[in-house]
DSSP file (Angstrom, degrees, kcal/mol; ACC not computed):
  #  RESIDUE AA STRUCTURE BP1 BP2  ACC     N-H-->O    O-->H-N    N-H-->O    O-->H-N    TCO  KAPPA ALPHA  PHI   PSI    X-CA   Y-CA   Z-CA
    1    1 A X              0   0    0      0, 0.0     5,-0.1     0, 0.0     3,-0.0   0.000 360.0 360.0 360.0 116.1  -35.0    0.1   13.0
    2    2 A X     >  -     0   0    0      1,-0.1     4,-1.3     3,-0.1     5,-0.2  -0.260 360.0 -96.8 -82.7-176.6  -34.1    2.4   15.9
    3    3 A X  H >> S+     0   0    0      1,-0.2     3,-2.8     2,-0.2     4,-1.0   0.927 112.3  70.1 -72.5 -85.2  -30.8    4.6   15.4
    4    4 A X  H 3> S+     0   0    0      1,-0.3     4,-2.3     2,-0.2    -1,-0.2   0.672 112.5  29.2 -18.6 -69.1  -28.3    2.6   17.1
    5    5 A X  H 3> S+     0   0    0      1,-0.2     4,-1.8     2,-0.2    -1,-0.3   0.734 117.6  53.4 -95.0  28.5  -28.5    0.1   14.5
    6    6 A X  H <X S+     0   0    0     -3,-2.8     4,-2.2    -4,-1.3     5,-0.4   0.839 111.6  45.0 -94.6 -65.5  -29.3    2.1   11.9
    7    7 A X  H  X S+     0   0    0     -4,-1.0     4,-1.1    -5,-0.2    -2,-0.2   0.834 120.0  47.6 -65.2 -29.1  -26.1    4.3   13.0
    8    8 A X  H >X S+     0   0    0     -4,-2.3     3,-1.5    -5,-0.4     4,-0.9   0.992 109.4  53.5 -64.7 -67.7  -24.1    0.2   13.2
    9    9 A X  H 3X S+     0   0    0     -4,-1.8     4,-1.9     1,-0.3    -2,-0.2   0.662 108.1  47.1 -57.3 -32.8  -25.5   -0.7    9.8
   10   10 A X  H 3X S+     0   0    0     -4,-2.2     4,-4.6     1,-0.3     5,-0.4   0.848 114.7  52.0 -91.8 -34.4  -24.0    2.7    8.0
   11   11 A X  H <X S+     0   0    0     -3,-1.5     4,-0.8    -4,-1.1    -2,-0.3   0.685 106.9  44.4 -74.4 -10.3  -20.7    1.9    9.7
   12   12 A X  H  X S+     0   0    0     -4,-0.9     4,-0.7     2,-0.2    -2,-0.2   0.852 112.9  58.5 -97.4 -59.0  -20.2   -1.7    8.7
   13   13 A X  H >< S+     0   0    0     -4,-1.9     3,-0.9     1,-0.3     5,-0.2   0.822 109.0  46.9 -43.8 -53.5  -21.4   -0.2    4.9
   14   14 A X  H >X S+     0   0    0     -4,-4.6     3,-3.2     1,-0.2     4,-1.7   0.999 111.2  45.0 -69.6 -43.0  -18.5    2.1    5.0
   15   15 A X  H 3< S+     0   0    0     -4,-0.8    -1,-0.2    -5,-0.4    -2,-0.2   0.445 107.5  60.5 -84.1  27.8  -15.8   -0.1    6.1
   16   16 A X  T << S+     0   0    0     -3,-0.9    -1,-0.3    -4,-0.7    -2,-0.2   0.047 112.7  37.1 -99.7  13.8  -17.0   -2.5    3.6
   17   17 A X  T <> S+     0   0    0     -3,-3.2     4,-0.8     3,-0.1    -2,-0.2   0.293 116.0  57.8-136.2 -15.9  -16.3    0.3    0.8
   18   18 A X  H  X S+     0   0    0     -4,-1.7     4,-0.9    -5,-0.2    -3,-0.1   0.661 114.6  32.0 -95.6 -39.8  -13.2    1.4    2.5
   19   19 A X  H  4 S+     0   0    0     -5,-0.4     4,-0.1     2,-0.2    -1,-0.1   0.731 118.6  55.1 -96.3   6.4  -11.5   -1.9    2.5
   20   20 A X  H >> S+     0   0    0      2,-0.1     3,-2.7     3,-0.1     4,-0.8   0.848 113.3  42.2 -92.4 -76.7  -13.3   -2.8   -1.0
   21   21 A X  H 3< S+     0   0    0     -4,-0.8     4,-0.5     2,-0.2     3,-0.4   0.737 115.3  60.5 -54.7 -20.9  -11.6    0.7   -2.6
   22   22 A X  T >< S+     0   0    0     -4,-0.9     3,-0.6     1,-0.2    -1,-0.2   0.865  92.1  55.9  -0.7 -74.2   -8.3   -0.5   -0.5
   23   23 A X  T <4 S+     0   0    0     -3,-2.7    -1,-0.2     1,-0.3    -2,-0.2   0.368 112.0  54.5 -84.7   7.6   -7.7   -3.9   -2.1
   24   24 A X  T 3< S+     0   0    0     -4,-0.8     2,-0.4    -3,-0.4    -1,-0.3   0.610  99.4  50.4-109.8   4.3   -7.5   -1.6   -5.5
   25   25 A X  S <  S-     0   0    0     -3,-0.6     5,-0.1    -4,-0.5    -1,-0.1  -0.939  73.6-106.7-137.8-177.6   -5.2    1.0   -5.2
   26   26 A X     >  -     0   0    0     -2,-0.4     4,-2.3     1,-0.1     5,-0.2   0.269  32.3-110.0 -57.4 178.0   -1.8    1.8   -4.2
   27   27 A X  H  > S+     0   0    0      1,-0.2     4,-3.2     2,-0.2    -1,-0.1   0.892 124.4  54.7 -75.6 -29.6   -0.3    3.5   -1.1
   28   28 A X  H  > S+     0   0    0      2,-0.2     4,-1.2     3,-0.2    -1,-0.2   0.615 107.6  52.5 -70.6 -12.7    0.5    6.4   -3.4
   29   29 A X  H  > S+     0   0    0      2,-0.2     4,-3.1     3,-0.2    -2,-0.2   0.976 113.4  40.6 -52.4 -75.8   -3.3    6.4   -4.2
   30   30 A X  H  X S+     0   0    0     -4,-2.3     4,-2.1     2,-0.2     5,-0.4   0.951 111.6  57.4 -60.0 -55.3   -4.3    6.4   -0.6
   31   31 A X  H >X S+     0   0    0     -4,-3.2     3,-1.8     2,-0.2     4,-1.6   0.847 117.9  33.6 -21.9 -88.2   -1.4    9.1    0.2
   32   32 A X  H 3X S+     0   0    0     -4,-1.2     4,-1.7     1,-0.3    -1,-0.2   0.838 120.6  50.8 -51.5 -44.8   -3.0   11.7   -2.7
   33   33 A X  H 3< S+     0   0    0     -4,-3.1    -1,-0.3     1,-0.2    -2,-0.2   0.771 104.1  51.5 -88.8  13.5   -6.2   10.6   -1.9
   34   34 A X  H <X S+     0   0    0     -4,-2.1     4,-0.9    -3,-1.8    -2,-0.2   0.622 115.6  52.5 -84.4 -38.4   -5.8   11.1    2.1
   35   35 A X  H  < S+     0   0    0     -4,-1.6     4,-0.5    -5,-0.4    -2,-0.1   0.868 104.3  47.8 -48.8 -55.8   -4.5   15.0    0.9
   36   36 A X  T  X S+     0   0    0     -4,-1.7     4,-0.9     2,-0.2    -2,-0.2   0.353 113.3  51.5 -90.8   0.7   -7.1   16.1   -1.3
   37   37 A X  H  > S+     0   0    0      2,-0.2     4,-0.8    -4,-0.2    -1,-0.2   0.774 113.0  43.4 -86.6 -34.2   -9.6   15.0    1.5
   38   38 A X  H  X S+     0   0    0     -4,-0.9     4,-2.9     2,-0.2    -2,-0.2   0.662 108.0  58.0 -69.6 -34.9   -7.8   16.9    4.2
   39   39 A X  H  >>S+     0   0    0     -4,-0.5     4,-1.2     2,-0.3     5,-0.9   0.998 108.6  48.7 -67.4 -72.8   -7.5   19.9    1.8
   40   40 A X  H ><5S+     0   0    0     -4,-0.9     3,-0.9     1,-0.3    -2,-0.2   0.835 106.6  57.3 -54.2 -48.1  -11.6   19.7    1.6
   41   41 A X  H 3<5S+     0   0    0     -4,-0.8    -1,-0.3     1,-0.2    -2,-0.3   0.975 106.5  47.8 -34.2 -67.7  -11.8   19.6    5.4
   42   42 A X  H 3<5S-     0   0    0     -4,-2.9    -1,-0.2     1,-0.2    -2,-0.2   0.728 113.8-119.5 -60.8 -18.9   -9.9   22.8    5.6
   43   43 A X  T <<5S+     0   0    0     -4,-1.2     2,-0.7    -3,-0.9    -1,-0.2   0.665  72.5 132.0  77.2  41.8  -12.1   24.4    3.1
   44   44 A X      < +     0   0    0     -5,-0.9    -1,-0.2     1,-0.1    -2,-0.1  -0.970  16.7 161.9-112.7 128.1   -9.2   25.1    0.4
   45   45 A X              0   0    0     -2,-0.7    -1,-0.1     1,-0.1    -5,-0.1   0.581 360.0 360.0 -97.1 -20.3  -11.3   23.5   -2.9
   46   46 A X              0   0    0     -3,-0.1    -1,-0.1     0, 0.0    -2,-0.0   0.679 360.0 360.0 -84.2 360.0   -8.5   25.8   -5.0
């Protein structure tokens, strides 16, 4: 499998786990977890 679809194949996977984990929670869900994800970007873990 050369990288191109290797690199397609991993992108369809997540937004088949991103619109899976979606259809179960709430907008306040995604809100909090859309926070603590950004938080870990910045590198404050505390």
């Amino acid at each position: 499998m050369d990288d191109e679809t290797e690199n397609k194949n991993r992108i369809e996977a997540l937004a088949n786990a991103v619109r899976h984990r979606l259809k179960d929670e709430t907008a306040d869900d995604i809100v909090e977890s859309a926070k603590k994800y950004f938080k870990f970007l910045q590198g404050d873990d505390k």
